[in-house]
C-alpha positions as CSV (number, residue, x, y, z in Angstrom):
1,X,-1.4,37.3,-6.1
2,X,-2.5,35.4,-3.3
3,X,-5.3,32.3,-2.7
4,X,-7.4,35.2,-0.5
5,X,-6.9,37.4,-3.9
6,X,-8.5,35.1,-6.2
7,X,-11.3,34.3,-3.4
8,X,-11.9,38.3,-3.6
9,X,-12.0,38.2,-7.0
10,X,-14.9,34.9,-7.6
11,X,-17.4,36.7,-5.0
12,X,-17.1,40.2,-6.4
13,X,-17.6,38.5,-10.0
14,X,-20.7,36.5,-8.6
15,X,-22.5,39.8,-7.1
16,X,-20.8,42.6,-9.2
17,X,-21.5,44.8,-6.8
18,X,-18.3,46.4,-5.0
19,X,-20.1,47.2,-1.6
20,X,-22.0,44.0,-1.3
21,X,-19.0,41.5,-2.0
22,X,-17.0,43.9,0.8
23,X,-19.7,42.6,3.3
24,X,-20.0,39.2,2.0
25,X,-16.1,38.9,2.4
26,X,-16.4,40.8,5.8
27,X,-13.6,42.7,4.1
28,X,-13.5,47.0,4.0
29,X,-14.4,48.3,0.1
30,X,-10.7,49.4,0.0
31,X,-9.4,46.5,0.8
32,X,-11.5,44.5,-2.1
33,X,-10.6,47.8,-4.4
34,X,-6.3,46.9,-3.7
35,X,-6.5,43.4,-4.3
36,X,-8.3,43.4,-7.7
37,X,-6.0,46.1,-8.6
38,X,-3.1,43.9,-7.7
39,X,-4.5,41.0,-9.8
40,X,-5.2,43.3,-12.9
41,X,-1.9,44.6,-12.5
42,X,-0.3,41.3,-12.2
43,X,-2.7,39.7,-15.4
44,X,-1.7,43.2,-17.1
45,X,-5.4,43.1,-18.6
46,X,-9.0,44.4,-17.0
47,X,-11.0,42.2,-15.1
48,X,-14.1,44.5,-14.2
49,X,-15.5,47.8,-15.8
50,X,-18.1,50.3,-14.3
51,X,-21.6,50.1,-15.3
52,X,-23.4,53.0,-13.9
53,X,-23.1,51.9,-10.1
54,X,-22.6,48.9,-10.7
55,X,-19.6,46.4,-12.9
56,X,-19.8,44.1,-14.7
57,X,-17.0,41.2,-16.1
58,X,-15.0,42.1,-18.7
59,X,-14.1,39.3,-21.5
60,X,-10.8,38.8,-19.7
61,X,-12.5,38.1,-16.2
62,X,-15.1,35.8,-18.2
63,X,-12.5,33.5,-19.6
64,X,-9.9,33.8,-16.2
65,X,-13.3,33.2,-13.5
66,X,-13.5,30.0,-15.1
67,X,-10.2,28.7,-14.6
68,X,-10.1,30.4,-10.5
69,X,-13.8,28.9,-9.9
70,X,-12.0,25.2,-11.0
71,X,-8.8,26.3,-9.1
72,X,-10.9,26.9,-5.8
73,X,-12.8,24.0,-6.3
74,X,-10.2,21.5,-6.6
75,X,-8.7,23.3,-3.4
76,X,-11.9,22.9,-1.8
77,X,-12.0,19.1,-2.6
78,X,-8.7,18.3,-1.7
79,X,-9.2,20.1,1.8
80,X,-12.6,17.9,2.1
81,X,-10.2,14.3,1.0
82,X,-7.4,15.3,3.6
83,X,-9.9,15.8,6.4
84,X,-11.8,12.7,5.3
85,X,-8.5,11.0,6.0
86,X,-7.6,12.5,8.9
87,X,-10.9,11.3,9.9
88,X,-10.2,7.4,12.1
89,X,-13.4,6.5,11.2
90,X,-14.0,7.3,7.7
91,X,-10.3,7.4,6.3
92,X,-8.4,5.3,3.2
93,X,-5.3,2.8,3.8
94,X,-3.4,1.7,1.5
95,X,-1.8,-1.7,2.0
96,X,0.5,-3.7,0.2
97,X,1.4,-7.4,1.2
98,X,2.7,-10.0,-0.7
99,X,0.9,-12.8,-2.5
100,X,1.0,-15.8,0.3
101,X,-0.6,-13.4,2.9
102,X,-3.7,-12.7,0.4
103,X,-5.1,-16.2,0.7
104,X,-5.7,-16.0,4.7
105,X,-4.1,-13.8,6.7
106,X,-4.8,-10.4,5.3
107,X,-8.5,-10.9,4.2
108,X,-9.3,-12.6,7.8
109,X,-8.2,-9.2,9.6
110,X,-9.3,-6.8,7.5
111,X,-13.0,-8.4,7.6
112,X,-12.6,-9.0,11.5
113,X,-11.3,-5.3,11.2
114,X,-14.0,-3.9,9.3
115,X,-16.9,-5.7,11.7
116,X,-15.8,-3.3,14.6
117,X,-18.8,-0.2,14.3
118,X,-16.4,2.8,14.0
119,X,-14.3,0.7,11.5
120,X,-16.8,0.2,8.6
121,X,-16.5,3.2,6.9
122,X,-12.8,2.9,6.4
123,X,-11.7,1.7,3.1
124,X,-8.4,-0.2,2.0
125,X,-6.9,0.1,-2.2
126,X,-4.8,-3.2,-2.1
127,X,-1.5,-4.1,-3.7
128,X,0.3,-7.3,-4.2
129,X,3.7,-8.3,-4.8
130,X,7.3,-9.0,-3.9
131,X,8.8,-7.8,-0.4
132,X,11.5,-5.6,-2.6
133,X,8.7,-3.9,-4.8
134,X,6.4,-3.4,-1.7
135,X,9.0,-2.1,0.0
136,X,10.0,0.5,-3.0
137,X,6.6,1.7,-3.1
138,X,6.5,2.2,0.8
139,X,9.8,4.5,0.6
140,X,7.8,6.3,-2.4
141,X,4.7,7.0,-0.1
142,X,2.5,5.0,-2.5
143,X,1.6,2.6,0.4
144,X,0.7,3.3,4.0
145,X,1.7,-0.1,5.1
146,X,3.2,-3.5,4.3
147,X,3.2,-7.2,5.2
148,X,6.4,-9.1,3.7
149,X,9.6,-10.4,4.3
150,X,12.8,-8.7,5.5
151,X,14.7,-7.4,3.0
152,X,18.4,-6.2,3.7
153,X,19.0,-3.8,1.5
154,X,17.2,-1.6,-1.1
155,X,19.5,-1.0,-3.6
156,X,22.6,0.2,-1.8
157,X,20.6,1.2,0.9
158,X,20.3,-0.9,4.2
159,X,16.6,-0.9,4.7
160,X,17.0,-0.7,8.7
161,X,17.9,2.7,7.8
162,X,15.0,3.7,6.6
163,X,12.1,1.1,8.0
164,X,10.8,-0.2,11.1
165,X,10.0,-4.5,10.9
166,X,8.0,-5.1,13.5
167,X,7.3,-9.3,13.2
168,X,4.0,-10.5,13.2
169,X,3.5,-14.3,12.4
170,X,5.8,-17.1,11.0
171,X,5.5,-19.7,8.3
172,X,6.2,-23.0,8.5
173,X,8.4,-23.9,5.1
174,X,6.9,-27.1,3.8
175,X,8.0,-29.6,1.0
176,X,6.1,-29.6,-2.4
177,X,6.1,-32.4,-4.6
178,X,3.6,-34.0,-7.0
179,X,1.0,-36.2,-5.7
180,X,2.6,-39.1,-7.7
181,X,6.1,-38.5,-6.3
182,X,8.2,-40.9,-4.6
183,X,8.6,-38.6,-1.2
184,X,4.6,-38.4,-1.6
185,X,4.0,-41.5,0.8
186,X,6.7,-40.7,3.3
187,X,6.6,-41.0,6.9
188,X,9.7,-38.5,7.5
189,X,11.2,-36.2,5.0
190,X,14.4,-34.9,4.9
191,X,15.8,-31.7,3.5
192,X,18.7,-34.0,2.4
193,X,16.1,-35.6,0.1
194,X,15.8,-32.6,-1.7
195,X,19.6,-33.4,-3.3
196,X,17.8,-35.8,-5.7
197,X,15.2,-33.6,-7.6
198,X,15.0,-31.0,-9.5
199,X,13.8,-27.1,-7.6
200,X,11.4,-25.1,-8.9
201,X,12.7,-22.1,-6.6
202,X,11.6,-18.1,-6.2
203,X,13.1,-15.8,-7.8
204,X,15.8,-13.8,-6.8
205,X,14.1,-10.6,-6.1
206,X,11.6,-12.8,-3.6
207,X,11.8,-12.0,0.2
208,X,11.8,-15.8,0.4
209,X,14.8,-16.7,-1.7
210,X,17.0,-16.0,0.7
211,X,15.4,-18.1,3.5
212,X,15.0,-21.1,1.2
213,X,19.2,-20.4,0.2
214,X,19.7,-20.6,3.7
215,X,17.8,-23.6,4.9
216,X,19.2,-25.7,1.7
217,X,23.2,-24.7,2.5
218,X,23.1,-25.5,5.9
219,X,22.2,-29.0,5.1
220,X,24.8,-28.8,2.6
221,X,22.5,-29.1,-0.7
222,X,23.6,-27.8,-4.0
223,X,20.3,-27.8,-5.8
224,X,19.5,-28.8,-9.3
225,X,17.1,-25.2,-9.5
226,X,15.1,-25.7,-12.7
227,X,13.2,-22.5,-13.2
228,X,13.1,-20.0,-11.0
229,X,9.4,-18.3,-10.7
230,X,8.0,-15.0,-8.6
231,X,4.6,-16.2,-6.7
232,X,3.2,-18.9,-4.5
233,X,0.6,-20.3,-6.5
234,X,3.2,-20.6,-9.7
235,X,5.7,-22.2,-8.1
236,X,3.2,-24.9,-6.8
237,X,1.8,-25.3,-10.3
238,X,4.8,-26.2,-12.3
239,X,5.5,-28.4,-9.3
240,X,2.1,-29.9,-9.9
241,X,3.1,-30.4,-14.1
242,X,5.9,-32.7,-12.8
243,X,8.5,-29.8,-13.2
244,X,10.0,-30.6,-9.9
245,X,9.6,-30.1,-6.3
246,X,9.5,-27.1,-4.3
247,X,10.4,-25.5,-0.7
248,X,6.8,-23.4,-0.3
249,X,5.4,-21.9,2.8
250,X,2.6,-23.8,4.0
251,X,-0.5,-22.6,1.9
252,X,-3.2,-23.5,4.2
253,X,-5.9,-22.8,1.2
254,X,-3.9,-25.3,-1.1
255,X,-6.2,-28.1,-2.4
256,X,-3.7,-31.2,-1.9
257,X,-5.4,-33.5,-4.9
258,X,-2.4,-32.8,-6.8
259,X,0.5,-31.6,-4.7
260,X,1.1,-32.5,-1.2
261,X,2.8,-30.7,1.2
262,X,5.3,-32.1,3.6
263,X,6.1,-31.3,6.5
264,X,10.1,-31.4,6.7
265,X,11.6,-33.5,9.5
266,X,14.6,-31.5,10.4
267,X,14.1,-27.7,8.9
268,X,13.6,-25.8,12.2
269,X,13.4,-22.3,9.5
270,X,10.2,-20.2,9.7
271,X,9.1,-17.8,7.5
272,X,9.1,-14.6,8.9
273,X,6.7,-11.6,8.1
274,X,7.1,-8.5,9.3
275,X,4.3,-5.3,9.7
276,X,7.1,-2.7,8.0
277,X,6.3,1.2,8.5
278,X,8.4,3.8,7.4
279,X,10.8,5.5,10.3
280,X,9.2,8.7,11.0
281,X,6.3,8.1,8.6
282,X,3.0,10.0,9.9
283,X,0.3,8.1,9.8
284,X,-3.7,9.0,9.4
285,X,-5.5,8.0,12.4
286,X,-7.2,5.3,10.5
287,X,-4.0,4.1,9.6
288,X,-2.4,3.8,12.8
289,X,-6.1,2.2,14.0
290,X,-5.5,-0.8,11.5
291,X,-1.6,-1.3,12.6
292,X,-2.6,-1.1,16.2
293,X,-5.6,-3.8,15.4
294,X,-3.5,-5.9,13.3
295,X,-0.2,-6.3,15.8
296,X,-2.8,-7.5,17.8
297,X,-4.7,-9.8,15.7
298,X,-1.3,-11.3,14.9
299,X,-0.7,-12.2,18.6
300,X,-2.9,-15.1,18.2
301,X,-2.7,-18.1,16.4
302,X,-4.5,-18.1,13.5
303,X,-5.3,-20.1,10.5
304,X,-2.3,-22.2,10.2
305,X,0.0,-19.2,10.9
306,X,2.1,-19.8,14.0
């Protein structure tokens, strides 16, 4: 049994005519004769019987041309979605970045994307989360692209291995405190200031944990870390309840009525956040048209990124 087999088999069962499906096919009558033998042999039960000149459907090929017409046709859409997304002007992307590049920079460039006339048919399914678990569903091909962090190592795995960062913008790490705090008011702050208060910190599955570990032990801080939370937004709100201060990157959309951010004095760290691709990954034109567009948008400063 082959896919042409089955195709042989739906026309001869929509014309019952042996002669007419040959020509529809573009097939000899001989030819059409072999391969519904073949399937009836295969099935081991009859799929037509003679009628005078013509055949008909027997109850076997009733109940099996339902289940080849809904074969073919999921065939037939699934050849229809891969050329739609090997279509660069109606294709789908899939892109997954974590949560402090969905406040600015990732709506900004898909919507200056999207304005471009070839580019407004193309549609985006989004994803939000941690640079390891964006990274995890990038090796699984459940994302086309991803904006995060560098991660080391996936597992056991050294993620150089298998990915390509290429860097697009940096964030300036910025001080959190309540509006009420002592280091509120401050001209200069200090990282050394940060000795005295309790941390609200990431958590340690956060592409950002390591960069704050790294800017608070080379000023030779031990940090009282109080709880240790997963997203932006969080970490600023328990900071905001008085929970304790927090090393954020600057969140340009951050309403400072309650928490201010401060600029830090001597922390020459950036953020850094990468465009990461898989190593050898093919891409759908529309794909590699929105990595294309957005290493470029990235090339210019834009809001608050550097």
């Amino acid at each position: 049994m082959n896919l042409r087999h089955l195709v042989f088999f739906q026309e001869l069962a929509k014309t019952q005519h042996m002669a007419l499906a040959a020509e529809h096919l573009g097939i000899s009558q001989p030819s059409l004769s072999y391969a519904i033998n073949g399937l009836e042999k295969e099935l081991r039960v009859p799929l037509f019987e003679h009628e005078g000149r013509n055949i008909k459907l027997t109850r076997f090929g009733k109940s099996y041309l339902t289940y080849v017409n809904a074969g073919l046709a999921k065939l037939t859409q699934g050849e229809e979605l891969v050329q739609q997304l090997m279509d660069a002007n109606t294709g789908h992307i899939e892109l997954g970045f974590t949560y402090t590049l969905g406040q600015g920079l990732v709506p900004s460039v898909m919507s200056a994307f999207q304005k471009a006339t070839n580019n407004t048919k193309i549609s985006f399914a989004l994803t939000q989360g941690n640079s390891f678990q964006l990274l995890k569903a990038l090796r699984d091909d459940s994302l086309d692209l991803v904006l995060a962090s560098r991660v080391q190592k996936l597992g056991d795995v050294d993620t150089s291995k298998e990915f390509l960062f290429t860097p697009l913008v940096k964030q300036e790490i910025v001080l959190a405190v309540p509006a009420n705090h002592p280091l509120a008011h401050k001209k200069n702050v200090f990282v050394s200031d940060i000795a005295k208060y309790p941390l609200i910190s990431y958590s340690k599955t956060s592409g950002l944990r390591p960069l704050i570990d790294k800017i608070l032990e080379r000023s030779g801080i031990s940090p009282q870390i109080r709880y240790e939370v997963e997203e932006d937004y969080t970490v600023v709100s328990f900071v905001e309840h008085n929970f304790g201060i927090a090393l954020v990157p600057n969140l340009p959309q951050l309403k400072q009525e309650h928490v201010k951010l401060l600029h830090l004095t001597d922390n020459y760290v950036a953020h850094q956040l990468y465009l990461v691709t898989k190593i050898n990954q093919f891409m759908a034109p529309s794909v590699t048209r929105f990595r294309d567009f957005l290493i470029q948008y990235c090339a210019f400063d834009i809001n608050g990124y550097e």
